[in-house]
BASEDO-272968 format. One record per residue (C-alpha): y, x, z. Coordinates in Angstrom, 3 decimals. Layout:
BEGIN
((Y; X; Z))
...
END
This chain:
BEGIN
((-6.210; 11.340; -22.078))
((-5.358; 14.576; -20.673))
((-7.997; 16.793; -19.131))
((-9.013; 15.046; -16.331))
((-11.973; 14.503; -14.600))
((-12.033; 16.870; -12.255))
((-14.541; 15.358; -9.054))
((-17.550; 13.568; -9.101))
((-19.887; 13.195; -6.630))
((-23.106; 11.545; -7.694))
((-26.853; 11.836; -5.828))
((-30.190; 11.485; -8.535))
((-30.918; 8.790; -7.132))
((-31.317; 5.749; -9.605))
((-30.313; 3.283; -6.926))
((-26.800; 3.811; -6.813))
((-25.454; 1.016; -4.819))
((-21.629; 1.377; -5.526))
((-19.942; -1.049; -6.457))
((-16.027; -0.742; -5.242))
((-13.772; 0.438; -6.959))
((-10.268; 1.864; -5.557))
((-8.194; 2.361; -8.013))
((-4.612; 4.548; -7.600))
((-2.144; 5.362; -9.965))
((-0.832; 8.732; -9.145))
((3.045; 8.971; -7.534))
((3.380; 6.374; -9.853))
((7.308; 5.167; -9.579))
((7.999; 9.096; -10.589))
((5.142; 9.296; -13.084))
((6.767; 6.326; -14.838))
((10.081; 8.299; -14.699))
((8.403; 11.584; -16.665))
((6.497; 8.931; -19.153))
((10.214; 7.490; -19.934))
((12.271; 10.826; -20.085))
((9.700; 13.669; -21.132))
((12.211; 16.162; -20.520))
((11.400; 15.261; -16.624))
((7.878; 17.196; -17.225))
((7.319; 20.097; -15.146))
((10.334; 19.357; -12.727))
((10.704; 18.168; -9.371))
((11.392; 14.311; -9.334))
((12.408; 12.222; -6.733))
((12.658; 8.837; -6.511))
((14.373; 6.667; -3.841))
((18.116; 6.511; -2.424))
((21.020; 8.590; -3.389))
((21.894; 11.999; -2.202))
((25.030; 10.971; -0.554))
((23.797; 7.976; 1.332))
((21.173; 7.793; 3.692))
((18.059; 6.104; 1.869))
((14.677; 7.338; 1.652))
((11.985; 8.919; -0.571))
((10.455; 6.243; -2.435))
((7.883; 8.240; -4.342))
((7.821; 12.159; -5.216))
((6.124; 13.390; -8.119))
((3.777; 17.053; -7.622))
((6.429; 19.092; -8.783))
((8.191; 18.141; -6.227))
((5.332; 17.910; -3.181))
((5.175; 21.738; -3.402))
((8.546; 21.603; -1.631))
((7.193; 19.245; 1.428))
((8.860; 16.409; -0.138))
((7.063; 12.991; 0.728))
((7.838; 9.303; 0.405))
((9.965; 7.938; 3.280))
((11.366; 11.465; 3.778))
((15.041; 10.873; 4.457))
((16.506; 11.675; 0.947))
((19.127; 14.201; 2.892))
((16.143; 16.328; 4.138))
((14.515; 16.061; 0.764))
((17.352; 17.632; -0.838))
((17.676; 20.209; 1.820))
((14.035; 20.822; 0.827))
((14.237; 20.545; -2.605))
((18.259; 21.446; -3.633))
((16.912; 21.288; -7.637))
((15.235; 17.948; -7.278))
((15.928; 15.230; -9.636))
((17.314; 12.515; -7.763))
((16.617; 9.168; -9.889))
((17.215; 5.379; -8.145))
((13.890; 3.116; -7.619))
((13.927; 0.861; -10.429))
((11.564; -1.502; -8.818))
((11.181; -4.406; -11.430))
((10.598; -2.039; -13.896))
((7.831; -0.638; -11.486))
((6.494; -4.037; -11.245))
((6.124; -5.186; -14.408))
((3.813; -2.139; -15.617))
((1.725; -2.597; -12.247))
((1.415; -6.185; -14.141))
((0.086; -4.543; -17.475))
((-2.265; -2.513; -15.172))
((-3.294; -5.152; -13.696))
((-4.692; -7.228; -16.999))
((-6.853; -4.227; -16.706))
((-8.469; -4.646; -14.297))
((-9.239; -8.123; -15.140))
((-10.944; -7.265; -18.524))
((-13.826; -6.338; -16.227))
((-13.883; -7.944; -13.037))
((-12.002; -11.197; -11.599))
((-12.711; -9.694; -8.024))
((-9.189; -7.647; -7.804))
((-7.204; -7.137; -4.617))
((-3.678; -5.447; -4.999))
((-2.732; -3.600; -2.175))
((0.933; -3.008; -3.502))
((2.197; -1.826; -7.043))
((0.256; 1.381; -7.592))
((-3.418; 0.438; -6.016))
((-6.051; -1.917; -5.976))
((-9.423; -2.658; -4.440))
((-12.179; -4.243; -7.572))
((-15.707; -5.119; -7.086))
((-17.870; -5.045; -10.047))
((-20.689; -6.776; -8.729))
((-21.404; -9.497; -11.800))
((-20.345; -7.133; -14.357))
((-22.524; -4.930; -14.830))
((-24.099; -6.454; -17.606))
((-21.135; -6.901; -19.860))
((-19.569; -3.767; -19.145))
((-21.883; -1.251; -17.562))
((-22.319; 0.652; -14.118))
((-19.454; 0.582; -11.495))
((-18.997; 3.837; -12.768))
((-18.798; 3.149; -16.106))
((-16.450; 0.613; -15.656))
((-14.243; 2.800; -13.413))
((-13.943; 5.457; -16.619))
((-13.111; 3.275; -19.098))
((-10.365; 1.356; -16.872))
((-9.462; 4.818; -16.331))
((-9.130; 5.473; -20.052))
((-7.525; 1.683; -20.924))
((-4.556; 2.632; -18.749))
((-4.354; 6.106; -20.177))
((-4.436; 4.477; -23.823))
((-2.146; 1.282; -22.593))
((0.321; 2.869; -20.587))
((0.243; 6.796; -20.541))
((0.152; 7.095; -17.134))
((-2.757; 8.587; -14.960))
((-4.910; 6.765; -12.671))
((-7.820; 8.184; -9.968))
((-10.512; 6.403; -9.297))
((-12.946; 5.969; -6.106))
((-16.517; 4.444; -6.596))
((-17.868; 3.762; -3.434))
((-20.349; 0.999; -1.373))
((-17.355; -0.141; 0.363))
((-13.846; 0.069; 0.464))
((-12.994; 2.884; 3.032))
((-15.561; 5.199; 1.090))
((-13.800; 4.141; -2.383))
((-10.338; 4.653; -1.074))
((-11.011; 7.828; 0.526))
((-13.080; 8.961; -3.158))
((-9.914; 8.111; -4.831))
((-7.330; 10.485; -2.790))
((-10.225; 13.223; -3.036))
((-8.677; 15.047; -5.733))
((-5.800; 13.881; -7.499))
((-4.258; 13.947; -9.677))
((-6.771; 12.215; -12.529))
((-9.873; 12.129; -10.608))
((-12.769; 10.385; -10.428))
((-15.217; 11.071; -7.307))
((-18.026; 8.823; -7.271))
((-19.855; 7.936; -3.630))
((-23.645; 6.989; -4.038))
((-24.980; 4.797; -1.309))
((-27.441; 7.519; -0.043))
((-24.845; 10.462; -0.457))
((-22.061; 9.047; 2.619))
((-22.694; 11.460; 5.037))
((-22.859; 14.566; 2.369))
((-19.348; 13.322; 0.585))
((-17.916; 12.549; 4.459))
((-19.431; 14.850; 6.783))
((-17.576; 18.298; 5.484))
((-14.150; 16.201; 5.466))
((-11.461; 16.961; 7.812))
((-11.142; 14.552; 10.578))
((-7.802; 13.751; 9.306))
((-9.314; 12.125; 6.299))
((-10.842; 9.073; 8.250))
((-8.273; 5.837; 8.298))
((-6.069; 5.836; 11.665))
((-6.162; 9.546; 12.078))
((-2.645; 10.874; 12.039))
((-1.119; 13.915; 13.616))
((-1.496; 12.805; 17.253))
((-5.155; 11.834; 17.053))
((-5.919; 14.772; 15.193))
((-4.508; 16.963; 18.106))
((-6.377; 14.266; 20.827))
((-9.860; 15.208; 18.786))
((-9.154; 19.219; 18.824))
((-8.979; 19.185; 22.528))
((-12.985; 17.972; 22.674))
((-13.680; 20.178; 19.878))
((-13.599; 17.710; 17.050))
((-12.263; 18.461; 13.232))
((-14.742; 17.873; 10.854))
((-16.062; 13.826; 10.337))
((-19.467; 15.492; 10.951))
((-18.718; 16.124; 14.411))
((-16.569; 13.061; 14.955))
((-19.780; 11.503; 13.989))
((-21.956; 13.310; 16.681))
((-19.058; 12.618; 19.356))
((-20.571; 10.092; 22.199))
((-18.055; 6.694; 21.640))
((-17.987; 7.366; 25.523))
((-16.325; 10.682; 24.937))
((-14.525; 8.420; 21.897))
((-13.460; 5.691; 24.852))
((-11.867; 7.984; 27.202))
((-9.425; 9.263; 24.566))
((-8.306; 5.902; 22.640))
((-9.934; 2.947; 24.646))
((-12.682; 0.996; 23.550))
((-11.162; -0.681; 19.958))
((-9.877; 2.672; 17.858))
((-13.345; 4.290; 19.578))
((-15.132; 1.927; 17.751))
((-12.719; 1.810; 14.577))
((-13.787; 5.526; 14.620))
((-17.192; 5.828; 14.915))
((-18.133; 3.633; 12.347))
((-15.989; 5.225; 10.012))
((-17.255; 8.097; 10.797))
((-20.858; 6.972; 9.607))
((-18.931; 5.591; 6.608))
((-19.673; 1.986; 7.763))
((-17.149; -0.862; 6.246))
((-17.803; -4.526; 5.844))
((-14.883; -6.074; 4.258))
((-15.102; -7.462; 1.367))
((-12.309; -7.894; -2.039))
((-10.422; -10.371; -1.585))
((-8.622; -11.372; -4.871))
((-4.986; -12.936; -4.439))
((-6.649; -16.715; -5.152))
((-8.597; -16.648; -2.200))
((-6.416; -15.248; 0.442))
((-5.490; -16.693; 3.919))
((-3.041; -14.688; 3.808))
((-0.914; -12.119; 1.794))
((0.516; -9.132; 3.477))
((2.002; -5.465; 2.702))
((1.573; -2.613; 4.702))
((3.068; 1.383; 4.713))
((1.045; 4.165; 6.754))
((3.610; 6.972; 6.435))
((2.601; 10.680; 5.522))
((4.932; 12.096; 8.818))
((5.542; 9.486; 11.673))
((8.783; 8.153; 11.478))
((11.423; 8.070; 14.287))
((14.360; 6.547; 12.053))
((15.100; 2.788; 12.672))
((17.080; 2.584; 9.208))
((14.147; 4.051; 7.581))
((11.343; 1.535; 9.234))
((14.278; -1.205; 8.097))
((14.069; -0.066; 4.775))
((10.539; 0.106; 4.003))
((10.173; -3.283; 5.670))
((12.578; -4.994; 3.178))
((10.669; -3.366; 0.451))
((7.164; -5.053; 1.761))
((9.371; -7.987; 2.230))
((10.640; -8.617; -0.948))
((6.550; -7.429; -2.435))
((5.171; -10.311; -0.372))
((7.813; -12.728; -1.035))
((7.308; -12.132; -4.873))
((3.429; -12.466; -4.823))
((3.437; -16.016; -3.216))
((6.312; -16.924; -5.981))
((3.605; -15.143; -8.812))
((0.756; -17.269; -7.062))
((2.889; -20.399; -6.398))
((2.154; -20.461; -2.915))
((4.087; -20.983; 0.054))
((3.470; -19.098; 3.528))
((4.294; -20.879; 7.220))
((3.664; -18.198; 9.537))
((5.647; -14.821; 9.061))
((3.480; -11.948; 10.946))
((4.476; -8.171; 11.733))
((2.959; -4.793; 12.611))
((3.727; -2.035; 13.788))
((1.593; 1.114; 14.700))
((2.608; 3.775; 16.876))
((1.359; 7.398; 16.776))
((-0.988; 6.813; 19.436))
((-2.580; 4.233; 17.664))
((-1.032; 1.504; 19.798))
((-0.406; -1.001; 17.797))
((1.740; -4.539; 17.846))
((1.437; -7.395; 16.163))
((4.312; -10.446; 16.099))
((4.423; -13.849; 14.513))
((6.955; -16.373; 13.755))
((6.541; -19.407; 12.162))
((8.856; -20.893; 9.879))
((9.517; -25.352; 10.288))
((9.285; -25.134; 6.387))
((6.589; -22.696; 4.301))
((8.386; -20.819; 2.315))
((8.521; -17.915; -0.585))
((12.066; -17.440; -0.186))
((12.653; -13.673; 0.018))
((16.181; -13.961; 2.250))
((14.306; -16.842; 4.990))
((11.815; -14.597; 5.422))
((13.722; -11.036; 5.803))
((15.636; -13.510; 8.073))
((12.957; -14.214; 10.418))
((11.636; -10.240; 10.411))
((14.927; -9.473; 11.296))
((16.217; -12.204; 13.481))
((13.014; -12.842; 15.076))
((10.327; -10.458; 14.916))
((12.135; -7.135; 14.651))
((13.979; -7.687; 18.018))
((10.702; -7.848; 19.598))
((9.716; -4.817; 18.887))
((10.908; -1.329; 20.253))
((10.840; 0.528; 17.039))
((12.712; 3.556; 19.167))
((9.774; 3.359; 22.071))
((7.896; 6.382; 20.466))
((7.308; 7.635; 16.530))
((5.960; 4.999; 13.915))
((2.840; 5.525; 11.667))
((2.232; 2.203; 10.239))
((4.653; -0.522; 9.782))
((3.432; -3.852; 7.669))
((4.456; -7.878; 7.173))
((2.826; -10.486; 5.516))
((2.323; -14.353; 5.676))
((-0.333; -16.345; 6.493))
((-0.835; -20.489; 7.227))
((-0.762; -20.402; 2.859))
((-0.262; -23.290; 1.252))
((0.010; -24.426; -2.328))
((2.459; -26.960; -1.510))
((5.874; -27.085; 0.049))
((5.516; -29.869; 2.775))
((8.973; -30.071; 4.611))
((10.681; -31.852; 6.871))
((14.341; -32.764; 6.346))
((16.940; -30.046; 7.966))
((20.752; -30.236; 8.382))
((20.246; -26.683; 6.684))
((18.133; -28.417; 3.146))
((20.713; -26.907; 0.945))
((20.525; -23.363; 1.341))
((17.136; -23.303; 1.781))
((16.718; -24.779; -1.582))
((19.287; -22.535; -2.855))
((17.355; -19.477; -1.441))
((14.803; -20.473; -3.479))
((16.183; -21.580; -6.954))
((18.019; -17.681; -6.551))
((14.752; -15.998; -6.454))
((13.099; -18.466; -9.268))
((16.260; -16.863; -11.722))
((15.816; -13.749; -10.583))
((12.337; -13.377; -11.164))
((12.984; -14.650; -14.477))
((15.214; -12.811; -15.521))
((13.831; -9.699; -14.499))
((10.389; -10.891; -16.427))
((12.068; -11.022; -19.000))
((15.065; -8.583; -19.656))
((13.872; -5.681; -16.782))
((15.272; -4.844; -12.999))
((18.825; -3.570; -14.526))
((19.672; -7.016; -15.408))
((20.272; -7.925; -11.958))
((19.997; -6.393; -8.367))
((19.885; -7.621; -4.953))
((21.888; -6.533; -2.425))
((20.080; -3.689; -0.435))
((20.189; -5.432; 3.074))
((20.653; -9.391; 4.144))
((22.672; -10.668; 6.780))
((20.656; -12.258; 9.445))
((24.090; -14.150; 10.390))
((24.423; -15.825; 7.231))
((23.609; -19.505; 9.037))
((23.330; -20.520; 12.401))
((19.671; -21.523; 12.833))
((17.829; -18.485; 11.258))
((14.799; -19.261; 11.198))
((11.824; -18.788; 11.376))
((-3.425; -8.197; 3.449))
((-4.741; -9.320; 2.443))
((-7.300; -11.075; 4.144))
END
């Protein structure tokens, strides 16, 4: 395992209460490129859509960071940033299938796992201590069982809850492991920029300068009165107790969920309505391949955007049918959900779909429009299998669906 460890964090206390784990493998699509071609090593490496056309940054790997490129950069202003970069095309289904080894991981020690998307995952090691040792012991040797099983580089957050765990992990990549202790939260949080706490982009940073706040610490000792009268009484809220490192939520493994749902907080608000399309068919077809892997079947298609005021809208459409079929659904964001949104009204931070109304069954009723929908679906059944089993270059889908391809379009994890 290379030399690694750089962060941890960890009070003398011998009541160390943390037991979430957020694990993230590090710009993972392009770390999978170097692990493939070695003679990648040491240069910049970008991953996404082609130079001529006008995709995006899927994933960028350090090398290539130092030269402000970022995922969902368009991949014409990366290369205007970057002229040397490696330009290499997202092989997603190759992607997937080693998030799948990492995931068997993760399962060696704990059935409490909640994938958040390829590259990251929330675990709770409550109940396994005794087979397998401290939260923290479990976090190194997962860390070292992917190094050994897949030669890729993970970093690891220990933490009492999930914020504190998530935040531990991003706390100094690459190949770090920060651990949180339950009575060290304000010590790790309190010297953080205010940046650092969830929901805190660009514009809320610049909101909390004007009343003199940039550290957690202060954002902490900020009245929520003083909070209310810049965001309104919900993100106030979201804020202080963040702030104090407060976080109920629990894991939720994919088994249990109401609901199963994707989400992308970009690193620069984006203003690009091809862009938010793209990363939206991305969660789409995530979402759409989890309920196939889980054999379920989702009724009500739900979507979210955030604006960089930390407005945010949420829109629902539900299908006559549940489905898992990867084109319905992209048909309803599109048809149905999209055009109820004004993705142009001011820049995006957070865009996000999912389905919830879950059902392990298909119960349907009898439509003049049967045949495709049942053809949607025996499409994606082959495709998944034979991307299981021979890799993503054996076949591709299309990079966009027509919402006009039939006349009645229809209509996180929690």
């Amino acid at each position: 395992m290379p030399a690694v460890v750089k962060s941890t964090f960890i009070s003398n206390s011998k009541d160390v209460s943390s037991v979430i784990l957020h694990i993230d493998m590090d710009a993972f699509y392009a770390s999978v490129e170097e692990r493939d071609r070695p003679e990648l090593v040491g240069k910049p490496v970008i991953v996404g859509g082609s130079r001529e056309g006008r995709g995006v940054v899927s994933a960028a790997n350090y090398v290539a960071r130092k030269y402000g490129v970022h995922s969902a950069l368009p991949m014409a202003t990366a290369v205007r940033y970057c002229p040397r970069g490696i330009v290499l095309p997202v092989r997603m289904d190759h992607y997937a299938a080693i998030s799948r080894q990492i995931r068997e991981i993760f399962h060696r020690y704990t059935p409490l796992v909640e994938p958040l998307s390829l590259d990251e995952a929330f675990l709770d090691a409550r109940g396994s201590e005794k087979l397998f040792g401290t939260p923290a012991e479990i976090g190194r040797k997962i860390q070292q069982d992917i190094w050994d099983e897949t030669q890729l580089v993970a970093s690891i957050g220990v933490a009492p809850n999930k914020f504190l765990a998530k935040i531990a992990s991003d706390f100094d990549k690459p190949n770090g492991f920060v651990e949180v202790p339950d009575d060290g939260i304000q010590e790790f949080l309190d010297p953080l920029p205010v940046k650092r706490i969830w929901g805190v982009g660009k514009r809320a940073e610049e909101m909390l300068a004007k009343i003199g706040v940039d550290t957690v610490e202060r954002l902490r000792k900020t009245p929520v009165a003083s909070l209310r009268q810049c965001f309104g009484n919900s993100t106030a809220n979201h804020l202080h107790e963040l702030a104090h490192g407060r976080d109920n939520r629990n894991v939720v493994p994919d088994r249990e969920a109401k609901s199963i749902s994707h989400e992308t907080t970009f690193p620069v608000d984006v203003t690009d309505t091809d862009v938010l399309r793209s990363c939206l068919l991305g969660l789409t077809e995530q979402v759409a391949r989890r309920l196939r892997r889980h054999q379920l079947y989702g009724k009500t298609v739900n979507l979210k955007v955030r604006y960089n005021d930390f407005r945010t809208l949420s829109r629902a459409y539900s299908l006559p049918n549940p489905s898992h079929s990867t084109t319905e659904i992209w048909d309803v964001v599109s048809a149905h959900l999209l055009t109820r949104v004004d993705l142009q009204a001011q820049p995006v931070r957070l865009i996000g779909m999912g389905l919830s109304s879950l059902a392990k069954t298909r119960e349907r009723q009898k439509t003049l429009f049967d045949d495709h929908s049942e053809r949607d679906s025996e499409i994606d059944s082959a495709t998944d299998a034979i991307r299981d089993k021979f890799g993503g270059a054996a076949i591709q889908r299309g990079s966009t669906f027509s919402v006009k391809r039939r006349p009645d379009d229809r209509g996180h994890e929690t």
